[in-house]
N, C-alpha and C positions, 0 to 999 in steps of 0.2 A: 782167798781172793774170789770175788765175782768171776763170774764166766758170761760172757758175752748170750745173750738170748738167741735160741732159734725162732728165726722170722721169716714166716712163711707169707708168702705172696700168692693169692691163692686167684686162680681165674675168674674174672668178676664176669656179669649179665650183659650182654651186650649195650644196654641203655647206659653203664655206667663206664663202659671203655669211654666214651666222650663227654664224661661229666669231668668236670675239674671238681674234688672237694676240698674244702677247707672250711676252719672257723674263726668266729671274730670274737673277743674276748669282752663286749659289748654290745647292748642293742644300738643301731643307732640315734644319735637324739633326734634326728631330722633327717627326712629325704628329699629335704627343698636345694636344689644343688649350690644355691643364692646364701644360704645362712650356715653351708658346712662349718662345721667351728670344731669337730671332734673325729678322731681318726676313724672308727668303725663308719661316719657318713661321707669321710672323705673316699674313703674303699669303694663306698658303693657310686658314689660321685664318679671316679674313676673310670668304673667297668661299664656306667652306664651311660655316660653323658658325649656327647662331642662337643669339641673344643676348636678354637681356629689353627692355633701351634701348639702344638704338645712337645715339652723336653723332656728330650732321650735321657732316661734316667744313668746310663752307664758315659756318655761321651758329656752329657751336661748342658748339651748341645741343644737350640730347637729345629723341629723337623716342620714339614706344613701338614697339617691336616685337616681342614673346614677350608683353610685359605690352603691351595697349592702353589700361590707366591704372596710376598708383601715388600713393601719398601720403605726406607723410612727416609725421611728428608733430610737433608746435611744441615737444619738447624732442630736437630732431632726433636722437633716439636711436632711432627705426623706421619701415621703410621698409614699403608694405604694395601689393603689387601686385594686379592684377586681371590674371588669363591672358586671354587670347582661347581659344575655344571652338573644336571641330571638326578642331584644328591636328592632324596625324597624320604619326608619325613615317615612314621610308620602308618601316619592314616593319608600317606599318598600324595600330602602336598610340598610342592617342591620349595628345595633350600635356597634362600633368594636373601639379598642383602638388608631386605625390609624385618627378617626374621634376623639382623644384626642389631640392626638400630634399639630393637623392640627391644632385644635382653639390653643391651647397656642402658636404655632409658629405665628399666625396671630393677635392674644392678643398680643406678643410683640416685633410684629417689629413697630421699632422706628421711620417709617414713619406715623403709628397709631396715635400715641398719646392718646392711650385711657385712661379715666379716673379709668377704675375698672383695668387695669394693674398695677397704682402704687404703689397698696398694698403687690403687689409679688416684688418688688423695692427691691434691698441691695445694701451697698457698697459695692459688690465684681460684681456688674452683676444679670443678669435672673437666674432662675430654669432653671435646664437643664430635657427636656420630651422625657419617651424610652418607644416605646411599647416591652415590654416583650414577649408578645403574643396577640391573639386576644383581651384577654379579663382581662388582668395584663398590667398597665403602673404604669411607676414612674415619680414623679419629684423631682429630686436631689435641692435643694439650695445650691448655694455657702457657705453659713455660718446656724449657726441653726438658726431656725426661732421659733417664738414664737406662740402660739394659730395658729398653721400651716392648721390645717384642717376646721378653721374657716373663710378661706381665698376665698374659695372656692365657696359660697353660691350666689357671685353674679357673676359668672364666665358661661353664656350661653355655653352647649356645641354643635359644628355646624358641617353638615357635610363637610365631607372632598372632600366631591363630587360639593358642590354650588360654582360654582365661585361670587355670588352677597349675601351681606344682605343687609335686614333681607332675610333669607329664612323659608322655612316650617319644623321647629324645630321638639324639644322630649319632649318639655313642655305639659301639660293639653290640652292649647287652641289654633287650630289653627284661624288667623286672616283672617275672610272670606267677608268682604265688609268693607272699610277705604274712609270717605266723611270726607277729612280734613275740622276741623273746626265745623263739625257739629256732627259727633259719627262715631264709633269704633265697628264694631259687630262682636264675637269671638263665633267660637264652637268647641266644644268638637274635638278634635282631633283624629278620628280612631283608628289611631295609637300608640296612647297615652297607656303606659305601666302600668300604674296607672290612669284608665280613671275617672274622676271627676262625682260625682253623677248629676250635674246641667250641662242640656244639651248647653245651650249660655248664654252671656254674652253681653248686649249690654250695650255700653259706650256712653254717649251721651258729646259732650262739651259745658259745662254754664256756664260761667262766672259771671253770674246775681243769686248772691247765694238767693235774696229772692225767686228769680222766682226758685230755686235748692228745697226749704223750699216749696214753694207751691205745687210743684210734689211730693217731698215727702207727704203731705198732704193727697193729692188726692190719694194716692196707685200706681201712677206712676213709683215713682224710690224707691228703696228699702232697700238704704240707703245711709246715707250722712258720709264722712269724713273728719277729718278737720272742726267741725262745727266754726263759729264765737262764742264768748261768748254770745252774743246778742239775735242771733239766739240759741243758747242751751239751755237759757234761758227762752228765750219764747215757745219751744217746749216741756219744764220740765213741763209747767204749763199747756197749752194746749194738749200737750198729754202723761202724764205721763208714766212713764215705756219706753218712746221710744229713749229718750235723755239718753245716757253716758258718763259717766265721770271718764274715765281710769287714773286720775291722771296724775304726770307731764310725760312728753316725755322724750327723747334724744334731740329732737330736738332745738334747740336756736334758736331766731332774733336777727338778727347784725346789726351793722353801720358801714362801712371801707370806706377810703378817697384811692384816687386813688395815686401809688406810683410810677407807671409805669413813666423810665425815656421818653418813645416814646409817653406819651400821649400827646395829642394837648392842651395841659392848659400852662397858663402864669408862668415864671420862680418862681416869687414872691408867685401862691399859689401853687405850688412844692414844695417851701421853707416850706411853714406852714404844709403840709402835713406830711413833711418829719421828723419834729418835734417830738421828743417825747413830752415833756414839751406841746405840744398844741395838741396834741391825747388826753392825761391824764388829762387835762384841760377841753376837749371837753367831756372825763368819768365824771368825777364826777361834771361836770354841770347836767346832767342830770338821771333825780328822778326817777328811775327804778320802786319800792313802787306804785308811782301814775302808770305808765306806767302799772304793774298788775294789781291794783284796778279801774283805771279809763275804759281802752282800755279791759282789760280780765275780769273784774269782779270777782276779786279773781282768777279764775281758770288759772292761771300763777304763777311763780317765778323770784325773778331778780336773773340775772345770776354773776357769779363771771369768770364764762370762758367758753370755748365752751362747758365742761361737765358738765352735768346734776348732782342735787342730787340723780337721779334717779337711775345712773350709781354707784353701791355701791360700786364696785371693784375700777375700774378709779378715781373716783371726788376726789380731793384733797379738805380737809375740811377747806375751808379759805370762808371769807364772802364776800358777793359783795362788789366792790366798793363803799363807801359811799357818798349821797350826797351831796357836800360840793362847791355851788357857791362862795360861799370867800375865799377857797385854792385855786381853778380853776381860782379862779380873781389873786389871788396872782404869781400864777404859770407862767399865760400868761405873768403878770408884769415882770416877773423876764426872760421872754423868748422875752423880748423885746418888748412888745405889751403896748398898750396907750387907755386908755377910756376916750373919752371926747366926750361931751354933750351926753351920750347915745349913740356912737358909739365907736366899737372897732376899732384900724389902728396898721398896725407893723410898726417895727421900720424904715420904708420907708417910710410910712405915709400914705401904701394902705389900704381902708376900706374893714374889714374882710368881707367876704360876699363869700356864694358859694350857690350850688344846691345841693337838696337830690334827687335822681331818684328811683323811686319803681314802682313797675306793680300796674297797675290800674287796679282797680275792687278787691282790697284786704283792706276793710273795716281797719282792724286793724292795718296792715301799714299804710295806708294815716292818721289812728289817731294818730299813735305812731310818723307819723314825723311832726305832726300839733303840737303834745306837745313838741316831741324834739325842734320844731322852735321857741315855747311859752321861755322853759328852754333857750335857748342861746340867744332868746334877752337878756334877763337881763344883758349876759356879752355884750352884746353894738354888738351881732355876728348877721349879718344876715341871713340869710336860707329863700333858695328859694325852692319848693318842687313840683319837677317834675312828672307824673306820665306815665308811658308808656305802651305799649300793651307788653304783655313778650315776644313774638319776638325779637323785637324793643330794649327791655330792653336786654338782653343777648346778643343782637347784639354791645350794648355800652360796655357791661363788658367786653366783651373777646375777642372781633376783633377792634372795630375801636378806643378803650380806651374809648369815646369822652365821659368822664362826670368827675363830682369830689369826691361827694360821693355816696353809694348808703346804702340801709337798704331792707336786704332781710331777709330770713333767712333758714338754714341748716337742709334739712330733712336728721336725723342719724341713720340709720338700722342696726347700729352694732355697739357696747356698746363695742368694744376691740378698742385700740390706732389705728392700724394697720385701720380702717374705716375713720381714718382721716387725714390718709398717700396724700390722694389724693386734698386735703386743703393745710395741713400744711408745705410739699416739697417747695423748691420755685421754684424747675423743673415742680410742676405740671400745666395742664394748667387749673386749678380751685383755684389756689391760687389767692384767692380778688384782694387784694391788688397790687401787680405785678405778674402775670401769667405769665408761661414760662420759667423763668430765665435761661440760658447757665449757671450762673453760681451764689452763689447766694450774691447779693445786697450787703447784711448787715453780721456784723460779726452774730449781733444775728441768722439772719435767718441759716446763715451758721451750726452756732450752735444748731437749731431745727431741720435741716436735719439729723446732725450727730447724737443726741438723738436720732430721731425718725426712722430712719436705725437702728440703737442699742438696741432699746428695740423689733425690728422686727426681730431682728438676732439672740434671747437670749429665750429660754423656763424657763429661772427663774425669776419668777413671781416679788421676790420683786427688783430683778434689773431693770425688764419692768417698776415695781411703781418706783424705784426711778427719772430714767429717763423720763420717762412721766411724773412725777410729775415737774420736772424741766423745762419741756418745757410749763407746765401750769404755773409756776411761768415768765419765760421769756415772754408768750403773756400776763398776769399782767404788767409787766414791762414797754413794749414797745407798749402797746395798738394798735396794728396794725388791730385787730376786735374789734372794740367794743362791745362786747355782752350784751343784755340788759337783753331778759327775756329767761325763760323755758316755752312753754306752755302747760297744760293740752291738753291730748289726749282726744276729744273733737268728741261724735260720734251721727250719728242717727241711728237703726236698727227699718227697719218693723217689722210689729209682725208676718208676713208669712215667715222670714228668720227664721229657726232652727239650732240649734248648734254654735251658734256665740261665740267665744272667743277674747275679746276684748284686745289687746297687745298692753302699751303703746310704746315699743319700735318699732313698725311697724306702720306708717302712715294712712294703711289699714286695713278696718276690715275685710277683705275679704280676708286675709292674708292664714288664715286654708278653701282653697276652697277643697280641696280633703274631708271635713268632710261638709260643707256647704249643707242644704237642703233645699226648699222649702215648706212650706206645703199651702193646697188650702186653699183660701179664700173664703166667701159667703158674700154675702151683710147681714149687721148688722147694728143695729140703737145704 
């Protein structure tokens, strides 16, 4: 049997008792706070930006912070905030509601295209933004809106004086040396109206999560998120107390085939793609069960749709799909498709066969689509499985199409529909499947638009549930994501970080930095 490692904690340099370390398993794609689309830009988003409301990641709750009140009208169609006073940007000029208006008019002009605009989305058009005064703005919606002030939390406010972002924001942390590729060092922002008790933040990027495991080890980095099962595993046993296990997330892994009419793929696997019959085939081929047990070690769930059981409000209580390779045999049969000698052919006689593409250097994906590949031979499918640098890989999803399937999966910081306004549209350009749309595709999608504009325009609650319940019943349907599991929020904390509140519904632990302390270390045997 193993024996537990001695881990010594060893007295660090006065400069680093107030650094926080950690790393991000990513460079970011962007540090425009307007176009975050990826969890390493949303981190830095986070620590660096201000915001009007920010929700308390442990109560769920929102608190005030840019607006220290708001109101919303009783025909929840306007929200009307009160600034806080004296707040001053880093080069001195003050926080005033003209530096409101500016961001939501540059949030959504339509040459943007950003991805946190589409939550503020209706069918009638934008919110319309008035400063009232310096220090009173509103934003009107064309129709009411639902969970209206919950909208707000990932909305950077910038001023109205930079012509460039990112620029030197009203967040916590301003960004003070950026060595793409290699770390990210943030400090304390002067100016900051709520200054954070932990003087810097340095970010290192590692993609070599043992070598992530080993720093943490050593008292180098001071904590890990996102741990691997593997790795959570072996650091339960080895250093007790330092591994958590916040339960399941928000968060889901998916598998989507590409449906874009402009991708560069053969007409024939266009046709299979475009199949429901061979999606739903492609579902219940595949053993979600082992996918938890084998790849997460228990600490996952199979998923039944993008929502979490975690999500008490939201989930609709329906069970995952079940595993059933001899419906999925049958299904294909009946959708034209022929197994012989151990190969599947459609009714053309082309041998089924495509690529999974996933970022490499993520342990659990490259297992999950090693079993996926195991699961579809048996229906005679072949699967090739690609692995790319996540540049490379976001460069295929969403610009050049050039791939067939892929298996990522969706980090979800806001447990309200309206969080996945910027997926589920088929205007948006983070919808999988076909991104973009003028207009959309499919009657269904057409029909998730309409729901999901409806339950965004509506403050009662159980019309929100019905219609969102409906649009989880139509992605069951039409299996356009496949989603396989939920996984436990999976963490490591030093034992020099103080005050840590683990949230599964936030990615990071580092979520509550305005309470985050450090305490000193001394070398210990």
């Amino acid at each position: 049997m193993k024996r537990p490692l001695l881990v010594l904690f060893l007295s660090l340099p006065l400069a680093a008792q107030s650094e926080l370390r950690f790393a991000l398993h990513d460079e970011p794609k962007t540090l425009d706070p307007f176009l975050v689309a990826d969890e390493p830009a949303e981190a830095i988003r986070y620590l660096t930006e201000g915001v009007l409301i920010r929700i308390n990641r442990l109560t769920e709750q929102p608190e005030p912070e840019l607006a220290k009140a708001w109101a919303i009208s009783k025909d929840s169609r306007r929200i009307t905030f009160e600034l806080r006073s004296g707040v001053r940007f880093p080069d001195g000029s003050l926080f005033t509601s003209a530096d409101v208006v500016k961001t939501f008019e540059r949030l959504f002009h339509p040459s943007l295209h950003s991805p946190v605009a589409d939550a503020f989305k209706t069918a009638k058009g934008w919110p319309r933004v008035t400063a009232v005064n310096d220090h009173t703005v509103t934003l009107e919606f064309p129709a009411p809106a639902g969970s209206m002030d919950r909208l707000f939390d990932q909305v950077a406010i910038v001023s109205a004086r930079a012509d460039r972002r990112p620029a030197p924001g009203l967040g916590p942390y301003l960004i003070a040396e950026h060595k793409p590729g290699i770390q990210i060092l943030l400090k304390r922002n002067p100016a900051a109206w709520k200054p954070p008790p932990i003087e810097s933040i340095r970010i290192e990027i590692e993609q070599n999560r043992d070598l992530e495991l080993l720093r943490f080890r050593r008292g180098e980095l001071d904590l890990i998120d996102k741990l691997t099962p593997d790795l959570y595993e072996r650091l339960a046993f080895e250093l007790p107390g330092s591994a958590v296990d916040a339960g399941p997330a928000l968060d889901f892994e998916f598998l989507w085939f590409n449906m874009a009419p402009q991708a560069p793929l053969p007409d024939y696997k266009k046709a299979w793609f475009h199949s429901t019959a061979f999606r739903r085939a492609i579902s219940e081929a595949i053993n979600r069960a082992d996918l938890c047990r084998v790849v997460y070690r228990g600490h996952a769930t199979p998923a039944a749709g993008p929502v979490s059981p975690a999500n008490k409000l939201w989930f609709k209580q329906v069970p995952p799909p079940e595993f059933d390779p001899a419906a999925a045999a049958g299904a294909l049969a009946a959708d034209g498709f022929r197994a012989q000698n151990g190969v599947l052919r459609d009714a053309g006689g082309k041998v089924v066969e495509f690529s999974i593409v996933t970022n490499a250097g993520s342990k659990p994906r490259e297992r999950m689509a090693a079993m996926i590949q195991q699961d579809l031979a048996k229906l005679g499918i072949r699967v090739n499985v690609v692995t790319l640098d996540f540049p490379s890989l976001v460069e295929r999803i969403t610009r050049s199409l050039n791939y067939e399937a892929s298996l990522l999966g969706f980090v979800n910081i806001d447990p309200d529909p309206s969080g996945l306004m910027n997926v589920l549209l088929s205007s948006a350009a983070n919808h999988p499947w076909n991104p973009s749309q003028k207009t959309p595709a499919t009657a269904w999608e057409a029909e998730i638009d309409r729901l999901m504009l409806a339950q965004a325009e509506t403050s009662d609650f159980r019309a929100r549930k019905k219609q969102f319940d409906r649009v989880q019943d139509i992605l069951r349907e039409q299996m356009p994501m496949i989603c396989l599991i939920h996984p436990n929020a999976l963490s490591a904390v030093s034992p020099r970080l103080a005050a840590v509140h683990t949230a599964p519904s936030f990615p990071h632990t580092f979520w509550d930095f305005d309470h985050l302390t450090l305490r000193q270390m001394r070398a210990r045997r």
